[in-house]
N, C-alpha and C positions, 0 to 999 in steps of 0.2 A: 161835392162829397155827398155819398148818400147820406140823407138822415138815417135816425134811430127807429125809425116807425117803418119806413119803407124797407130794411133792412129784416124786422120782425117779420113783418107780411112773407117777402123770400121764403125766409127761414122755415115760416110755415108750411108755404107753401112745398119747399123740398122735405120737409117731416111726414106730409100728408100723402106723397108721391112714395113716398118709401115703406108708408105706413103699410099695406098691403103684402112688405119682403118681409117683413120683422127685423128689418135693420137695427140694430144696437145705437141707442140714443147717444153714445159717446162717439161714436165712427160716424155715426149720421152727421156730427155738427163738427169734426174733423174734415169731413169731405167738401161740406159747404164751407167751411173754411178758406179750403183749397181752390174751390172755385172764383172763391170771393176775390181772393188774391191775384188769381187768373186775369181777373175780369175788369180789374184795376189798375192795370198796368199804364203808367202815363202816356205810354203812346195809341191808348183808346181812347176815341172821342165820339164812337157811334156806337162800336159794338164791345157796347159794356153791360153792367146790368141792369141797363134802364131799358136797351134793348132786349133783356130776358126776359123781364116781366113782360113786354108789350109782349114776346111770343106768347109768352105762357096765357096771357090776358084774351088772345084770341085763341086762342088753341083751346079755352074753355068756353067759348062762343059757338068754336065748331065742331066741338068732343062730339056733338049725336053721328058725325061724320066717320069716327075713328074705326076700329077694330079692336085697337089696342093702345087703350089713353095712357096708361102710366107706362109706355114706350115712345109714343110721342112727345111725352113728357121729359123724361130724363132726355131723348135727344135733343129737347131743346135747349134743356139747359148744356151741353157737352159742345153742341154744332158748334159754336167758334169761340170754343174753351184755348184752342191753338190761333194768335190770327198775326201774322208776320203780312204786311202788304208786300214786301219783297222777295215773298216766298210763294211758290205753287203748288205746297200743299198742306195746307191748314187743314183741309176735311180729312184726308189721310190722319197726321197728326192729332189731330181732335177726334176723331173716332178708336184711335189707339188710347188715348190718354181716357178715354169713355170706358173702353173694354178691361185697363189695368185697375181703376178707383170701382169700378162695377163689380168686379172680380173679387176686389178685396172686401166690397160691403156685403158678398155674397147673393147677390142679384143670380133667379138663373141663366144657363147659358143662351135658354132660349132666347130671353127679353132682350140679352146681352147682345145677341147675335142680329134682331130686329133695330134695334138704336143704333148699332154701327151701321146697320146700310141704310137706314133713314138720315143718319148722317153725310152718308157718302152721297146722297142724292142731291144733299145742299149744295154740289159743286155745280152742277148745269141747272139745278132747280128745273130738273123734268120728273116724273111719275109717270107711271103705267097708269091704264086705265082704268085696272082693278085693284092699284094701291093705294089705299085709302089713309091710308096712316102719312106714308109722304106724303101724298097731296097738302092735306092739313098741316101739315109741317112747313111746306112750301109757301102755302098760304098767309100764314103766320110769318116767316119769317119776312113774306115782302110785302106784309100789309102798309108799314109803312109809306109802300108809295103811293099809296091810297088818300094820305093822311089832308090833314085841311092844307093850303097851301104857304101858310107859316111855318107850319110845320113841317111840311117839305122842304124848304128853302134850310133850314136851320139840320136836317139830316142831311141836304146834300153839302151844305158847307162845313161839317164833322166827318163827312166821306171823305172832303176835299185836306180836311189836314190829317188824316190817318194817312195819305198819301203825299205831307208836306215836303218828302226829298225829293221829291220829281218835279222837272221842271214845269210851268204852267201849259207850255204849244204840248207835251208829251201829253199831261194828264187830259187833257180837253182831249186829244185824241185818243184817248184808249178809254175815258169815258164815256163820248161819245158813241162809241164801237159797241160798248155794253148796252148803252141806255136802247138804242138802234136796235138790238138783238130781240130786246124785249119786245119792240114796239110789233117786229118783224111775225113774233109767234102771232097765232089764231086766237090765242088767248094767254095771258099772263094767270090770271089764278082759273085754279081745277075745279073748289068747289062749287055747287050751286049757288050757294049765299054769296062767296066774293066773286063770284063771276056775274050777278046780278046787281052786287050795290055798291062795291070797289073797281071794278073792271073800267070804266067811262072813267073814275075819279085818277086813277094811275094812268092809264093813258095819257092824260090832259097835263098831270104833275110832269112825265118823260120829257112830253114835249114842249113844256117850256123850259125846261132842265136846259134843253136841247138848245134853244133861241139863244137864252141867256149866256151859255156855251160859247155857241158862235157869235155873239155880240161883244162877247170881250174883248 
């Protein structure tokens, strides 16, 4: 369960993202509410809100990257606001649920219109060359496979039970397929900074994923 402290930090954190709309302090902590509740659900064991903070946490690492922080922002908090493993469209879903809670806090349409397709990008995790806002978003959202190698082991085994109705030969094979995809691209992250000092550290996490995989 989250504690009370890391919960506060959140809270701040989406008060300070909003602070710039003139969101109404009552609707603002109604929203994160909604989120909170989202985010909880007991069939999440990776992508909850301990995975929002790490976005958010890189995403202030890479903000001199943005164009438009306080939309890379709210999409981070929205991207898998919707997350059904047995479903194929989460980002669909979670970019609508973005644009109805966005709408109601009166966010403009523009910003609105930017966080739903940096949303929608998190479905291939690709970016243009001159979108600088998905990049970073991208970035962020798969730093953790950067992460030290305990700590990889311990997100891919919360991967593994967000997916616990699927038999084990299935899953090995359709994560495999994933893990494979990434390894396949020229580069897994966009920006300078994690294409520099994450890029080695997430290859090397893939491919032991990978071993461990097929050794089972």
């Amino acid at each position: 369960m989250p504690t009370e402290n890391f919960m506060d930090i959140l809270f701040s954190n989406w008060q300070h993202t909003l602070q710039s709309f003139g969101v109404d302090q009552v609707a603002a902590e109604k929203a994160f509410n909604s989120l909170v509740a989202a985010y909880s659900t007991p069939s999440r064991y990776y992508h909850t809100l301990k995975h929002i903070d790490r976005v958010l946490s890189t995403i202030q690492i890479l903000q001199g990257y943005t164009n438009n922080l306080a939309a890379v922002q709210l999409a981070a908090w929205f991207h898998d606001v919707v997350y059904d493993t047995e479903a194929k469209d989460n980002e669909e879903r979670s970019a609508d649920y973005a644009f109805e809670l966005l709408s109601n806090l009166g966010i403009p349409e523009s910003t609105i219109t930017t966080v739903t397709r940096l949303i929608l990008n998190t479905k291939d995790h690709q970016a243009a060359v001159n979108d600088y806002d998905s990049q970073v978003l991208l970035d962020a959202d798969l730093a953790i496979l950067a992460a030290h190698s305990v700590e990889y082991e311990e997100y891919a085994h919360a991967i593994r039970q967000e997916y616990g109705w699927l038999p084990e030969k299935d899953y090995i094979t359709g994560r495999q397929k994933v893990l494979e995809r990434f390894l396949q691209r020229s580069h897994i992250y966009f920006t300078p900074l994690m294409l520099e000092f994450a890029e080695p550290s997430a290859r090397g996490n893939i491919q032991a994923e990978i071993q461990s995989l097929l050794s089972d």
